[in-house]
C-alpha positions, 0 to 999 in steps of 0.5 A: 608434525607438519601434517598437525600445523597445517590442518590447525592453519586450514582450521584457523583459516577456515574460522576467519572465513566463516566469522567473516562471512557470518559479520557480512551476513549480520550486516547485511540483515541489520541493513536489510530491516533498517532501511525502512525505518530509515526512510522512515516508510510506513505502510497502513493496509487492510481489507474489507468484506461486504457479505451483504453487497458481495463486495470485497476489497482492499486498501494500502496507503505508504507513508514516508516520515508521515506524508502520503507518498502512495494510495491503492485501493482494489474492489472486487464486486461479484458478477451475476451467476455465472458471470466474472465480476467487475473491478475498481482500481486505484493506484496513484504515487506522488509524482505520477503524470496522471494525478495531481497532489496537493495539501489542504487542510491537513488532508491530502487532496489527489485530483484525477488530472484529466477526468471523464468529465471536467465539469465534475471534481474527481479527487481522492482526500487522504487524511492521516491520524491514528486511523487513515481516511480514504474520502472517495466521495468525489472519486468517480467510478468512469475509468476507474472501474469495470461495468457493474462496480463503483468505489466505495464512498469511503474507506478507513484504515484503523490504527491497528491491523484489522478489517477495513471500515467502508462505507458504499453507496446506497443501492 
């Protein structure tokens, strides 16, 4: 008899330890996946292919309750045969001591803070709606790529995933 009680104890206690265990876990996961809807972060990417040009690339921007918080756009141009390609990187969060971040229009305006060559504007436009728009327009290339590669002129990420829309240079 006191064989029977003590396994239905160790049984009982081992049932509140996994019911335990199994509520931490449950909570844990809840915290887990919430956390960024609480804070209210979004991440837009997309990535983009030009057969034509032998440019691919790609684009993320995070949103946090619908402010820009952090751009990053990577292109990759093909090198010539036998050679490695070139690269363009940019990597730009609010608060970082190389840019400087603003607001006009609607758009948010990332000024590069100690550009190549001062005389010349060298900002990213970030404007968000349905779709997202990275204006590279007045992005310079110096110091942001490689030799033999150049930013796009713009980048679009739709609403929805799927490839990005760009738009380069004219050869």
């Amino acid at each position: 008899m006191a064989h029977s009680r003590s396994a239905a104890v160790d049984a009982s206690s081992w049932r509140r330890g996994a019911v335990r265990c199994l509520v931490c876990l449950v909570v844990l996961a809840i915290t887990t996946l919430s956390r960024g809807a609480c804070a209210g972060e979004e991440i837009r990417a997309c990535e983009f292919e030009v057969k034509a040009r032998c440019v691919t690339g790609d684009a993320r921007v995070t949103l946090a309750d619908g402010v820009v918080k952090r751009v990053e756009v990577g292109v990759f141009w093909c090198g010539l045969r036998g050679r490695p390609g070139y690269t363009c990187t940019i990597d730009s969060s609010r608060g970082d001591e190389d840019t400087k971040w603003s607001e006009e229009a609607g758009a948010t305006l990332i000024a590069n803070a100690s550009p190549a060559n001062p005389g010349q504007p060298d900002r990213v436009k970030v404007t968000v709606g349905s779709h997202v728009s990275i204006d590279l327009d007045e992005a310079r290339s110096l110091g942001r790529c490689g030799s033999g590669a150049e930013l796009p002129r713009a980048i679009v990420i739709p609403e929805k995933k799927g490839a990005c829309r760009v738009w380069l240079q004219a050869p």
